[in-house]
C-alpha positions in Angstrom: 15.1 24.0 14.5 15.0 23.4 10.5 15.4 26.5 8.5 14.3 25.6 5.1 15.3 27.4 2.0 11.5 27.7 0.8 8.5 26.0 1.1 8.1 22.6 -0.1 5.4 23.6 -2.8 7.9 27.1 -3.9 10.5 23.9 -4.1 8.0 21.4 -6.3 7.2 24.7 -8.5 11.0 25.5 -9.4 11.2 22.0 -10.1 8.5 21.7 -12.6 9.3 25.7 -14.4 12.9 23.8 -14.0 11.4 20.6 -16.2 9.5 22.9 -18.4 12.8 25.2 -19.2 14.7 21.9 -19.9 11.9 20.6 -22.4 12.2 23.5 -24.8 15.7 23.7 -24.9 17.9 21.6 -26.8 21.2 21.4 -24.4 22.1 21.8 -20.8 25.0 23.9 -19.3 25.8 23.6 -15.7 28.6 25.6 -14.9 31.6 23.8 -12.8 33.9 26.9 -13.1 36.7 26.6 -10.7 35.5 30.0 -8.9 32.2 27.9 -8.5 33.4 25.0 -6.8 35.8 27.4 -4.8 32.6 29.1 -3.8 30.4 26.1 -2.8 33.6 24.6 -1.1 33.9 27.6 1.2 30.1 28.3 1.9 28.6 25.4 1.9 25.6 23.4 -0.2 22.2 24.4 0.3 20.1 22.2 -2.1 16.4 23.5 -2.1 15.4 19.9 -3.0 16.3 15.9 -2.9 16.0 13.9 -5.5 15.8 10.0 -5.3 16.7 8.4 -8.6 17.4 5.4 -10.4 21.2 5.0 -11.0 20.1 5.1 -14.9 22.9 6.9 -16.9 20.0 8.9 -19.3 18.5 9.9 -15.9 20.3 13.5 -14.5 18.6 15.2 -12.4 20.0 18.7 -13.0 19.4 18.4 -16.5 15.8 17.4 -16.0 15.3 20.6 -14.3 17.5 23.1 -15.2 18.9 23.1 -12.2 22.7 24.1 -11.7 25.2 22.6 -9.4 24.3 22.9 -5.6 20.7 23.5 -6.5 19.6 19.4 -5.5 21.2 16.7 -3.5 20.9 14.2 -5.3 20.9 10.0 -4.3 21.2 7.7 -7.2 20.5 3.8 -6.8 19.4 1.3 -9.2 15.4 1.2 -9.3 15.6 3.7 -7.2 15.0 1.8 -4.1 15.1 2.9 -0.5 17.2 1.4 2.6 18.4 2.8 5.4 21.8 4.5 3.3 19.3 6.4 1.4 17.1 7.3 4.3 19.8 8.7 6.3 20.6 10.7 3.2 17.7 11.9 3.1 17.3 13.2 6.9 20.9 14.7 6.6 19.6 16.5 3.7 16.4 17.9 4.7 17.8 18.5 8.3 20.8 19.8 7.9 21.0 21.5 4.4 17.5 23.1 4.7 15.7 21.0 1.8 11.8 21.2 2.3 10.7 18.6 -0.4 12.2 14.8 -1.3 10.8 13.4 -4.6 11.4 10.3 -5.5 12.1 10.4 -9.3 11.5 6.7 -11.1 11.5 6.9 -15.3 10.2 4.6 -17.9 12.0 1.8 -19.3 13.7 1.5 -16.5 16.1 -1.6 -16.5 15.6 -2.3 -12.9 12.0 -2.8 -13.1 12.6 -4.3 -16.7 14.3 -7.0 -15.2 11.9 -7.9 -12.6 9.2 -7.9 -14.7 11.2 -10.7 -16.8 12.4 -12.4 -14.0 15.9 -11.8 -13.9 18.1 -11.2 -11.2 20.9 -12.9 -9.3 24.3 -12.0 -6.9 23.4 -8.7 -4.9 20.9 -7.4 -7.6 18.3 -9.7 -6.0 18.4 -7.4 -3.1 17.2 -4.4 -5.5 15.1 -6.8 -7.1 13.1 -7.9 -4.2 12.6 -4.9 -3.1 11.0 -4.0 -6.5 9.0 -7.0 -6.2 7.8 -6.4 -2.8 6.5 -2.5 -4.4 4.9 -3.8 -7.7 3.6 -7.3 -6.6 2.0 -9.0 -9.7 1.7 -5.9 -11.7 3.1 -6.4 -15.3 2.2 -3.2 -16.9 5.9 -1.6 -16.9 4.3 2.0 -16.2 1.9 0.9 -13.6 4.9 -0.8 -11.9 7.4 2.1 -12.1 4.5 4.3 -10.2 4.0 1.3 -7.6 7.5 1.0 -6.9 8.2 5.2 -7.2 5.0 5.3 -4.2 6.2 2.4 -2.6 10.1 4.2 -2.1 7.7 7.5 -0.9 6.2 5.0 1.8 9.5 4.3 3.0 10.7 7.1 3.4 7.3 8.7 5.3 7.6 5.4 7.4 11.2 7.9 9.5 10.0 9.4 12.3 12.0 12.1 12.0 10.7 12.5 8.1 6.9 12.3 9.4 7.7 15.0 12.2 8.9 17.5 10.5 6.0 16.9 7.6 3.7 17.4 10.3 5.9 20.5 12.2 8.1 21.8 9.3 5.9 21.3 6.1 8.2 19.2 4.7 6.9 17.0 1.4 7.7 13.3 -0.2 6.4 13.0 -3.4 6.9 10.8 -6.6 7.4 11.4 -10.3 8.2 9.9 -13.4 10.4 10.9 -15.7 10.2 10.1 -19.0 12.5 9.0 -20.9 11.6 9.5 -24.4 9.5 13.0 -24.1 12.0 14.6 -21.3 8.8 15.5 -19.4 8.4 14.7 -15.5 4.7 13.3 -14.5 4.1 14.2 -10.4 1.9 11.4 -9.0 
């Protein structure tokens, strides 16, 4: 049986007072002290959310919101699309690590959408950008198709069994954000 850490919505509400906290401060400390990492090494993670994000180097998670190491389990990928990697990712981490919540965090200007939108593309990035395409269709606004593709990542990821049974038995949540990147603030859609 899952044991989560806290409930899904106690989990969404550290990560926005985390968001807020990281938008009236001007610099982020996350503290990798050795006695840390000796610490997590011998008890273990236990991540109180999962984050799916674009691969973006401007886009950290734990600096978004305030969070220190341990704190999220975090899966980058460019455009922050969904296959079956990130999905069992995702079920390890909710399962076994006691995560109740999995947001899927896209951000403006992102390049991957960027580059759909202008019809680029080629070698194995036409894999990320057909699946982009597939979420945004003919949209052209590049906000409107960040949120398209961010809900269209959450449908995947409700489309797992094992993700829909324990929303139904366990309370677990999928949602989607957008982060952006010139305010710092995350929008939950």
């Amino acid at each position: 049986m899952i044991d989560y850490l806290m409930t899904a919505d106690e989990a969404k509400q550290k990560l926005v007072e985390g968001n807020m906290r990281s938008l009236k401060s001007d610099s982020v400390s996350i503290s990798v002290s050795k006695d840390i990492l000796r610490k997590f090494n011998s008890d273990g993670q236990a991540p109180y959310a999962i984050i799916v994000t674009c691969s973006d180097s401007r886009v950290i998670p734990e600096a978004i919101f305030d969070a220190d190491i341990g704190d999220l389990f975090v899966i980058r990928v460019a455009g922050n699309v969904i296959d079956s990697h990130q999905l069992g990712s995702i079920e390890y981490a909710e399962e076994h690590l006691g995560s109740p919540i999995v947001v899927v965090l896209g951000h403006t200007n992102c390049g991957a959408i960027n580059a759909v939108l202008a019809g680029e593309g080629g070698n194995y990035i036409d894999y990320i950008a057909y699946d982009i395409g597939m979420a945004i269709k003919e949209e052209k606004d590049p906000y409107k198709a960040t949120v398209l593709n961010v809900k269209h990542s959450c449908d995947i990821i409700e489309s797992s069994i094992l993700i829909q049974k324990d929303e139904k038995e366990h309370g677990l949540k999928v949602l989607g954000a957008v982060y952006n990147l010139e305010t710092g603030e995350v929008e939950f859609i």
